[in-house]
N, C-alpha and C positions, 0 to 999 in steps of 0.2 A: 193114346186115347185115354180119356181121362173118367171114363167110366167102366163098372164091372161089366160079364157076362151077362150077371142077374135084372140089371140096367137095360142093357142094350137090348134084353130078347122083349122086355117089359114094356120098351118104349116100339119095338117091331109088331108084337097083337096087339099092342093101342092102335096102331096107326090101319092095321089091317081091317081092326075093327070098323073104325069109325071112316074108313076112307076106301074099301075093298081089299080083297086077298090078292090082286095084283098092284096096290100101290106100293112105290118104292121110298125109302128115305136115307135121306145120308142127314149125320152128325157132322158141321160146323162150325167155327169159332174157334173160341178159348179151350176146350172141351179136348179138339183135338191134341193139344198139343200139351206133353207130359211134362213142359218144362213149369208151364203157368200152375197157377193156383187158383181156387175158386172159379165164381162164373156161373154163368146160367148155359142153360141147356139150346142149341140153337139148331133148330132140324128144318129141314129142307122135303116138302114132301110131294109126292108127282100121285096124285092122287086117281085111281080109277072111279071114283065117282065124289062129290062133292057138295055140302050147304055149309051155311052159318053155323046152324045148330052144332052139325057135327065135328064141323072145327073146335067151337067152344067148350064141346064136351071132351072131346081129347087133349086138348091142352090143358081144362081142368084136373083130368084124370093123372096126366102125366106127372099135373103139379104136385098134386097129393098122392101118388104111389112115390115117387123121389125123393120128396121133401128139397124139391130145389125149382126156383123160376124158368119157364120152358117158352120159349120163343120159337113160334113154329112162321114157316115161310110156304104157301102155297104156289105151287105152280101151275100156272092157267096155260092149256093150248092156246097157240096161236100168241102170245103176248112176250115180247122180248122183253129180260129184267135181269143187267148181269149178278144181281145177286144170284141166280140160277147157274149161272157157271161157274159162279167163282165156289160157290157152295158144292158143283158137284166136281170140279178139278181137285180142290183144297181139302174138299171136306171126308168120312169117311162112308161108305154105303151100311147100312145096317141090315 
């Protein structure tokens, strides 16, 4: 995984922040894997509560604590989208 400690805990209270202290997320893509290089940030997140706003605001947040582009993927009850598994098979839990 292609990100620090100081990363990963940075992008786990963003997300708890802006989505509850039970949402879960796993890191995605290029990110995972230590072979690649560059890439943007691809998180997968299973939110306990959920708006617009607050999507916007933590993706912003995440872009500018990182300094790198953050592609977030919400997951909605009830709605099948195999990016959802392939994200949580593939990808790592933060």
């Amino acid at each position: 995984m292609r990100l620090t400690k100081q990363q990963t805990s940075l992008i786990s209270g963003c997300v708890r922040k802006y989505f509850g202290a039970g949402a879960n997320v796993w890191l995605f893509g290029s990110r995972v894997d230590d072979r690649r290089r560059g890439g943007d940030v691809d998180l997968y997140i299973e939110p306990e509560r959920t708006d617009l706003m607050s999507e916007l605001k933590c993706k912003l947040s995440l872009e500018d604590e990182l300094d790198l582009h953050v592609d977030i993927v919400i997951g909605r009850p009830g709605k099948v989208n195999p990016i959802y598994d392939i994200a949580k098979t593939e990808g790592v839990r933060l």
